[in-house]
SEBA-292089 format. One record per residue (C-alpha): residue in three letters; x, y, z. Coordinates in steps of 0.1 Angstrom, whole numbers, plus 2048, in hexadecimal, padded with zeros to 3 digits. Layout:
N
ALAXYZ ...
This chain:
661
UNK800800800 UNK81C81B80C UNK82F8147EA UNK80F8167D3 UNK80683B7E0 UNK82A8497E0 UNK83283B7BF UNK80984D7AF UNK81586D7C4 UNK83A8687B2 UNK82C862791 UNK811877795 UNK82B89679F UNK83E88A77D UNK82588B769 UNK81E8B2773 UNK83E8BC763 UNK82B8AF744 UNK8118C2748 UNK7FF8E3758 UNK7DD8DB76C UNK7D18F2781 UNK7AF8ED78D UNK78D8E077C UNK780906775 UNK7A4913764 UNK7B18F4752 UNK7CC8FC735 UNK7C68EF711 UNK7CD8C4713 UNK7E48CA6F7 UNK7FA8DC70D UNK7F58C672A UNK7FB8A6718 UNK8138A16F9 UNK80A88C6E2 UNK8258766EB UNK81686B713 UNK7F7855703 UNK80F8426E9 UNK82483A709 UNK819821724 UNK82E82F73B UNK81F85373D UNK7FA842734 UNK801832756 UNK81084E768 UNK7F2865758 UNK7D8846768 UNK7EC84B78B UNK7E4871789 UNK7BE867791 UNK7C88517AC UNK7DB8697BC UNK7BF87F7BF UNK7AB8647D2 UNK7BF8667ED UNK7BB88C7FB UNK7A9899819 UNK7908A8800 UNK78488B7F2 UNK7898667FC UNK7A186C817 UNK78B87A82E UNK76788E81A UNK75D87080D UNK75F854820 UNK75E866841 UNK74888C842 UNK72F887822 UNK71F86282A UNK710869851 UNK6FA86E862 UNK6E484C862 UNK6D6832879 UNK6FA82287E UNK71283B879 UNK70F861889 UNK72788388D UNK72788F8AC UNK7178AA8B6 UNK7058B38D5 UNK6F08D88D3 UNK6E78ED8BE UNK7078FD8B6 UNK71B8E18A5 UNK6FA8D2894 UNK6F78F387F UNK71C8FD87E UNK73190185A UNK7458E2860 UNK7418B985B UNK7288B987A UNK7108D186B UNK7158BD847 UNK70D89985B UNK6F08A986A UNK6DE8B384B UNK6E78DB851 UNK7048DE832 UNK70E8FF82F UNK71A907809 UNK734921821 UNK74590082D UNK761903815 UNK76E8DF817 UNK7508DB7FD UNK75C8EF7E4 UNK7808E07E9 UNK76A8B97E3 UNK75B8C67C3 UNK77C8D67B1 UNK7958B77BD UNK77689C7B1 UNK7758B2790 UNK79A8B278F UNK79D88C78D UNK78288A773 UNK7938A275F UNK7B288B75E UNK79E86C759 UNK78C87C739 UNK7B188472D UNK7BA85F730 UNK79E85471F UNK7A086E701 UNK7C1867707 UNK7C283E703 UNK7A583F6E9 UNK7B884E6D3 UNK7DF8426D6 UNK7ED8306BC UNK7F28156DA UNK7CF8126E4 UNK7CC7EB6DD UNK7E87E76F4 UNK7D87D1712 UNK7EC7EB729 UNK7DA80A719 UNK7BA7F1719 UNK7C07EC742 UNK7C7815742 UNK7A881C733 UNK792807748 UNK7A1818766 UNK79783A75E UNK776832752 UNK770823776 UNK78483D78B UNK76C858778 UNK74D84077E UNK75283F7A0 UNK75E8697AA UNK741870795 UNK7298597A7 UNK7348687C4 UNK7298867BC UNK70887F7B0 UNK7008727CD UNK70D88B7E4 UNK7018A77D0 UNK6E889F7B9 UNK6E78AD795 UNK70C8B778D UNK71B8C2769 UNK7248A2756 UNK7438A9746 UNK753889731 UNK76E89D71E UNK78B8B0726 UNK7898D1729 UNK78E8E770A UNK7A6904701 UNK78491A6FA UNK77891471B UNK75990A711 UNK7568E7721 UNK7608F8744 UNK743905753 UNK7258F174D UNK7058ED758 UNK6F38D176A UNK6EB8B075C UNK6D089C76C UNK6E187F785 UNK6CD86276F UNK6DE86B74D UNK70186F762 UNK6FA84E770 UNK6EF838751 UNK70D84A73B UNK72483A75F UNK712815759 UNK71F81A733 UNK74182173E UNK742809758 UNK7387EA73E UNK7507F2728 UNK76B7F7742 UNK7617D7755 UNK7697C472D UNK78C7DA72F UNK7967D1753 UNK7A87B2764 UNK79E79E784 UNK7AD7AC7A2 UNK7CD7977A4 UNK7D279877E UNK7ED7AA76D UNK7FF7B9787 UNK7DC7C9794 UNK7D37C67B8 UNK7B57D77CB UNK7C37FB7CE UNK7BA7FA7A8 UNK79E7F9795 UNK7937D6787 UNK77C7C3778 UNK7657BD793 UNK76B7E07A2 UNK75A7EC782 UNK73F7D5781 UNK7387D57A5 UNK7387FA7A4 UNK71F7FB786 UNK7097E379C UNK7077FF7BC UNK7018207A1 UNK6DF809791 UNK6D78057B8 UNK6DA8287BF UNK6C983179B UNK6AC81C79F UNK6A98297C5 UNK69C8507D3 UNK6AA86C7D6 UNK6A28947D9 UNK69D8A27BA UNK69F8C37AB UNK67D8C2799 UNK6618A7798 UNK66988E77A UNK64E87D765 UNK64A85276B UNK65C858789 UNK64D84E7AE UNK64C8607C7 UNK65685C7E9 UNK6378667F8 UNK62284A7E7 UNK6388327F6 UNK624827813 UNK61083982C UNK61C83D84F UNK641847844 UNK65385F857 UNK66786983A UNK65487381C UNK6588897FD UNK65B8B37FB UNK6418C47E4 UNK6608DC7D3 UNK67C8C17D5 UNK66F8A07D5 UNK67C87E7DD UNK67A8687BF UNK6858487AF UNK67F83B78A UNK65E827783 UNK659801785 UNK6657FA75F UNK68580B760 UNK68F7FE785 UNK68B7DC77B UNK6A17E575B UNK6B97F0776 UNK6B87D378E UNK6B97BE773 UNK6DB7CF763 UNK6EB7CF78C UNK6E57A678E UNK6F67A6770 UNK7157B6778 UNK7147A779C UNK70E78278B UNK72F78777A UNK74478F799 UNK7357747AC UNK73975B793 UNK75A767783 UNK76B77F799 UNK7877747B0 UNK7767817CE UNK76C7727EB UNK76377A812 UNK782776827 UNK773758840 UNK77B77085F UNK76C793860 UNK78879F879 UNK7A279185F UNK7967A8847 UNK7987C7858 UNK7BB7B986D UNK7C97BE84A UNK7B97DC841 UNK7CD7ED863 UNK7EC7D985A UNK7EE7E6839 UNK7E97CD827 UNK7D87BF80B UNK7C17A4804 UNK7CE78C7F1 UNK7C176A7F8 UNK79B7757F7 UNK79C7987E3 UNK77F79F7FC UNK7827C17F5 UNK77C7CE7D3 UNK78A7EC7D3 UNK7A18027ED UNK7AC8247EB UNK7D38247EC UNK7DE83680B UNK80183F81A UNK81183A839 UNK81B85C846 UNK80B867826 UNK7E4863827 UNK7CC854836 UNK7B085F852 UNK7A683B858 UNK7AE83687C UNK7B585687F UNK796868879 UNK78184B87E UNK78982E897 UNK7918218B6 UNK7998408CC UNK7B88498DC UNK7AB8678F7 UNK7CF86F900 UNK7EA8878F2 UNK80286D8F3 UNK8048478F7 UNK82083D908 UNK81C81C8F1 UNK80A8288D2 UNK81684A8D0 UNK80586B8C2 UNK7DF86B8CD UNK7C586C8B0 UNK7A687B8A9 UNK78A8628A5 UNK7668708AC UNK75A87888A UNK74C855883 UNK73584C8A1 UNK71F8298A1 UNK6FD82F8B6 UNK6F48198D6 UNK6D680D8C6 UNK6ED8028A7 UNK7057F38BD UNK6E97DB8CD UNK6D87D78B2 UNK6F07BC8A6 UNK6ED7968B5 UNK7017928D3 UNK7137778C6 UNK71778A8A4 UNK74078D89B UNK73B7AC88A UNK7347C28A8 UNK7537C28B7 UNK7677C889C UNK74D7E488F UNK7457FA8AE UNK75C8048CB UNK7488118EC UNK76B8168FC UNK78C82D8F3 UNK7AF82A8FB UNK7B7841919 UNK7D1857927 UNK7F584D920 UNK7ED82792C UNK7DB82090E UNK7BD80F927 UNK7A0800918 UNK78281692D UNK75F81A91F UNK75983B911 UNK73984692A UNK72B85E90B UNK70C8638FA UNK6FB8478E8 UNK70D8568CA UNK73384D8DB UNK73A82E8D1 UNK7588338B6 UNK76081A898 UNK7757FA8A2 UNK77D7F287D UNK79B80B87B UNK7AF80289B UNK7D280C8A7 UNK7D77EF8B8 UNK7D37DA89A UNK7EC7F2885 UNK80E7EB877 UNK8327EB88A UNK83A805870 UNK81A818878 UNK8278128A0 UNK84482589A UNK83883D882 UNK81D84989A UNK83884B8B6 UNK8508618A6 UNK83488189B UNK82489A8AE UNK80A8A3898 UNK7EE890881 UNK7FB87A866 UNK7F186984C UNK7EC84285A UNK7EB830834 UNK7C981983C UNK7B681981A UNK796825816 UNK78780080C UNK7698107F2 UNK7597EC7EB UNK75B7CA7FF UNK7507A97F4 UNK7347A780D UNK7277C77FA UNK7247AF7D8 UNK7117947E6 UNK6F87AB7FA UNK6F17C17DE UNK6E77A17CC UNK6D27947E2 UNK6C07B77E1 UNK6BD7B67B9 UNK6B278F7BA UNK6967947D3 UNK68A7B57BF UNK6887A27A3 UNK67B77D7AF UNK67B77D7D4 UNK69376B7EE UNK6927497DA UNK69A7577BB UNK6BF7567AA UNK6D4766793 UNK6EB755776 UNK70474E791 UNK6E673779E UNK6EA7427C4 UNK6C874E7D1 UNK6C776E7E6 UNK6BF75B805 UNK6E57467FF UNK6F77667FB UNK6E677781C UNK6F275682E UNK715757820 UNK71677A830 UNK70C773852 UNK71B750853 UNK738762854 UNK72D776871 UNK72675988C UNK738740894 UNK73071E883 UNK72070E8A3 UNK7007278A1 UNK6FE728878 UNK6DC710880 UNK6CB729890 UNK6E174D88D UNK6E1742863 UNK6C672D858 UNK6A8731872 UNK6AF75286F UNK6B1756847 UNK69173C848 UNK67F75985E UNK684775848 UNK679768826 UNK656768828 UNK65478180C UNK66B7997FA UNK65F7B6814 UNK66C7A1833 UNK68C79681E UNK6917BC813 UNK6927C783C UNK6A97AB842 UNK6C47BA825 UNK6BE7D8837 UNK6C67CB857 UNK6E27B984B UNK6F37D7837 UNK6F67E9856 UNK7037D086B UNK71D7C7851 UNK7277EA846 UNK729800863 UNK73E81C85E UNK74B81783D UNK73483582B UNK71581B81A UNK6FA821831 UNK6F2846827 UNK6EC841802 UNK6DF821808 UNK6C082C820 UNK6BF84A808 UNK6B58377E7 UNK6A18207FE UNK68E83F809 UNK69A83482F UNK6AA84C836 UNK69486484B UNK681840858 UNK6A182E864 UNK6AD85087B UNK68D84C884 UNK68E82C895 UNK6AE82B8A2 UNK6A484B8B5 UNK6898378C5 UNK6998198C8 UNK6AF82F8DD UNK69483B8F4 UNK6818188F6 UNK6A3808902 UNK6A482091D UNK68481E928 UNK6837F7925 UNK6A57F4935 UNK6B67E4919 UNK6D27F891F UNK6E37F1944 UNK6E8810959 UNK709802961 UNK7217EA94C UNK7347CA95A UNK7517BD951 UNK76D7AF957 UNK7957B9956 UNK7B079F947 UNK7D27A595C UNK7E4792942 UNK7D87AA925 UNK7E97C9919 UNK7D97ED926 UNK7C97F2904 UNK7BA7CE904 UNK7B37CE92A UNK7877CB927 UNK77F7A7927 UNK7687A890E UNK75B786911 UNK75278E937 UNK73C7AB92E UNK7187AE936 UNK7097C1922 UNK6E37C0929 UNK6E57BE950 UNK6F37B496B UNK70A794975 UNK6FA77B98D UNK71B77E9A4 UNK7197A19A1 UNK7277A79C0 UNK7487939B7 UNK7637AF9BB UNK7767A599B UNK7557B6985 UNK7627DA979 UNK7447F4972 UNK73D80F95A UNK725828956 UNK70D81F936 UNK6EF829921 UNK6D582093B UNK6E9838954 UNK6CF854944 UNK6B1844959 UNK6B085197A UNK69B839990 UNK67684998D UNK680840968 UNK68086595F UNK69F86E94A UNK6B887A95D UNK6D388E941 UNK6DF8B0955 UNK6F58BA93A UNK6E18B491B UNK6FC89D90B UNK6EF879916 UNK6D0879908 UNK6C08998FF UNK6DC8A38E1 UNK6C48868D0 UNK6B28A58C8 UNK6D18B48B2 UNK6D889789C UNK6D2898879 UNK6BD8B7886 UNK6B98C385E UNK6A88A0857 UNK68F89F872 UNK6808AD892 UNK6858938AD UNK67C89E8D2 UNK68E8848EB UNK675884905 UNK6558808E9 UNK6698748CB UNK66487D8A6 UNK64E89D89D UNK65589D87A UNK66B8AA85F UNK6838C285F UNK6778E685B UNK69A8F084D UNK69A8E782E UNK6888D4815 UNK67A8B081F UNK69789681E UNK6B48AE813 UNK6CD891813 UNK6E28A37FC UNK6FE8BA802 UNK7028DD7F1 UNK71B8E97D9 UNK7348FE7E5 UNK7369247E7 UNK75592A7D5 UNK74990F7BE UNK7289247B4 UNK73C9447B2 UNK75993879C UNK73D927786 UNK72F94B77A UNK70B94477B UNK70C92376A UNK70691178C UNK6ED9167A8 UNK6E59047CB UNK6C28F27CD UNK6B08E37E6 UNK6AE9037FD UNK6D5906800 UNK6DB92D7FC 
């Protein structure tokens, strides 16, 4: 991993000599930034493909915007933020919380850097398409890549902001490709399923060619085509009401997120979602049936190697990473993780930063006790003082970080990096964009829209085998009789009751890693699911699910940072020896319920900053619960605004919608 970024940042640097980008809105004639001779030269074509890949890795767009500030606030993953303040402030907390401000000038920096990779992917593929080398299975592999790099930044957009300009040629000397208008998300998306077909026919298997999983691939491409027909046959806010399109308000009565009269939620009509079902089992047949990939037999494994740095290449679980650097790049563990609360670790060294990504209490118990994904997904403790001791946080519901990045996992090289600087540093985790587990889900969402739980695809696996496959992986092999197959027997009674048990199982498999947003938003979820975990909240305190204080137990023979027993841990009551003196206590969720049952929060942070999350979405009362939409801004804004600067530098061309000012 730390070889692949510096050598795109090396070549990418070369290649600059070449040439004389500035930004998206002021790009130089290509003829001046390329000469002739870089696309009849593998070399430069592949030093001109590294120039997109360097791009992924910034701050601005899928080292940190992307994968960590644009895809909260939902029913498993939540900023904190705890009044008023920080829900409506100019920042990531006021973004997660539905209340983006276009003043927020991180957004405008997202839009020019994802433009700025397109703008070198379209030279690569004028480029390619028209070297006298193009047959060259090299140019062939080149080509592929930048027709899914560009598939993917510009998905990302869509989704993020809606309508954007589409923009599928390098800019011109005239200027007049540069400032463009909006295209409507639909024709940007079926012009990305075009591009991704061909580039899925161009591309090797990961492990093929020299190409591993911090490149584009084959089933990158295809799996990636698979999640854009999701998200295009699924809602979203619109600018305008479109004709043979449904909306959300017709859905089904009693929802508590429905569909604004000026903006309204909308997804395509029966015949042309089926049409894009129908083209995602397609895609996903062909990884299942083809690809190398495969789920890694041990959950932890997977994300072990993630923190080691290192690749998967036994099981390819994960389709596609975003190349990182140690001491380079990188917020993963940083930003998001298992917390170090210290300014210095005595063993781990300099302290980092991560409460952006917080997991929910009702999330956290939502899983099955005996479910191995919870441990390795959620964190209700941090790494304190210059110990490094295991202690339960003692937050609000919203404090339990993300276990998946973890600095006690990391590498010896990341050990003594992290000793040696007194500042934040890149750690080098990739940002994984697409796992394994992502493939087979989607599937079994596409088969049972088309033909129900029983039904299969080419690959001839029914959607009920691939949701097993997931979870067996989850439990251990003793309980797969009732944690696998009674429970897979129980939930396909119909595709509605096999539908809520994808959705169950999405969240429980993918917490943290930036799906659940966009996937409750084109399920039209989104305002429903907040919803319910809110309540879910309050009926676990009033039912005393949630212990007022939490037993455990300490192992002497354990490192500080591993000291919690975890398999001593009650976590739904007390012990039946709970008097033995070797029992530990902490203050937990239930703490909130004084003993007339009245909630008992004096400083507003425990339980009443419910009140304050995703506060642009909904208006949710702790005490009463939900009392209705948002009243600041249009119904189900999910979408983000574009940038100040952005709108300025586009000279009238561009305009916020939505309500954004």
């Amino acid at each position: 991993m730390n070889n692949k970024i510096k050598a795109m940042v090396i070549a990418g640097a070369g290649l600059l000599a070449l040439s004389s980008c500035t930004d998206f809105l002021d790009q130089k004639s290509p003829s001046e930034m390329f000469p002739d001779v870089v696309f009849d030269s593998e070399q430069y074509t592949s030093q001109t493909v590294n120039l997109i890949y360097s791009g992924l890795v910034l701050d601005h767009t899928y080292g940190c915007r992307l994968p960590l500030n644009f895809a909260m606030n939902t029913d498993c993953e939540l900023v904190d933020a705890v009044n008023d303040e920080t829900t409506r402030s100019a920042t990531e907390r006021g973004l997660c919380n539905y209340m983006a401000s276009s003043s927020w000038g991180k957004l405008s920096n997202n839009w020019t850097e994802m433009y700025k990779m397109i703008e070198n992917a379209n030279l690569v593929i004028e480029g390619v398409n028209s070297s006298a080398i193009k047959d060259n299975a090299a140019m062939r592999h080149y080509l592929g890549e930048a027709l899914a790099l560009r598939a993917m930044v510009y998905f990302d957009l869509v989704r993020n902001y809606g309508d954007v300009p589409m923009k599928m040629e390098p800019s011109k000397s005239d200027g007049s490709n540069i400032n463009l208008p909006k295209t409507d998300r639909d024709v940007i998306m079926d012009r990305l399923r075009a591009d991704l077909t061909k580039a899925a026919d161009l591309l090797p298997w990961a492990g093929k060619d020299g190409y591993t999983t911090e490149h584009a691939t084959k089933g990158f491409a295809l799996g990636l085509a698979a999640r854009i027909a999701l998200a295009e046959a699924g809602y979203s806010i619109r600018e305008s009401a479109k004709d043979g399109y449904v909306d959300l308000s017709e859905r089904k009565e009693g929802q508590k997120g429905y569909s604004d009269d000026t903006y309204p939620t909308m997804r395509p009509g029966d015949a042309k979602r089926k049409e894009l079902y129908e083209f995602a089992l397609d895609c996903l047949n062909k990884v299942i049936a083809e690809g190398p990939h495969r789920l890694n037999p041990s959950f932890d494994n997977e994300w072990t190697l993630q923190n080691q740095l290192k690749l998967d290449e036994t099981y390819y679980e994960n389709l596609f990473e975003v190349a990182h650097g140690l001491q380079l790049s990188g917020e993963m563990g940083y930003t998001a993780g298992v917390r170090m609360s210290t300014k210095g670790s005595t063993h781990f060294g300099y302290s980092n930063s991560s409460g952006k990504v917080k997991v929910p209490a009702p999330h956290f118990y939502s899983y099955d006790p005996e479910d191995s994904r919870r441990d390795v997904s959620c964190a209700p403790y941090e790494l304190r003082d210059a110990t490094s001791t295991q202690t339960f946080t003692n937050q609000p519901f919203n404090g339990i970080y993300i276990a998946k990045w973890d600095v006690r996992k990391m590498s010896e090289s990341w050990l003594a990096m992290n000793k040696a600087v007194s500042a934040k540093t890149g750690y080098g985790v990739n940002w994984v964009v697409m796992r394994y587990s992502d493939i087979l889900l989607m599937y079994a969402e596409a088969v049972n829209e088309l033909q129900g739980p029983d039904g299969s695809g080419a690959c001839g696996k029914t959607a009920k085998q691939v949701l097993a496959e997931v979870r067996k992986r989850a439990f251990d092999s003793s309980v797969h009789a009732d944690k696998v197959d009674a429970y897979i027997n129980s939930v396909s009674g119909s595709k509605a009751d096999f539908f809520k048990a994808i959705v169950d199982e999405r969240a429980w498999e993918f917490t943290g890693e930036a799906i659940r947003k966009y996937d409750l938003v084109r399920w039209g979820l989104l305002i429903d699911k907040t919803v319910e975990m809110l309540d879910k909240h309050r009926a676990n305190i009033d039912n005393d699910v949630y212990p007022k204080q939490l037993y455990y137990k300490e192992d002497a023979t354990a490192p500080e940072w591993y000291k919690v027993d975890y398999a001593t841990i009650c976590w739904y009551g007390t012990p039946a020896d709970e008097s033995n003196t070797e029992w530990k206590k902490a203050k937990w969720f239930g703490s909130v319920k004084a003993e007339d049952g009245t909630i008992d929060d004096p400083k507003g942070e425990l339980y009443n900053s419910m009140q304050y999350l995703s506060r642009g979405l909904i208006n949710y009362d702790p005490m009463t619960g939900f009392q209705g939409v948002s009243a600041e801004g249009p119904v189900n804004r999910h979408l983000i605004p574009i940038g100040s600067t952005v709108i300025n530098d586009a000279k009238g061309v561009l305009q916020n919608s939505y309500g954004f000012k």
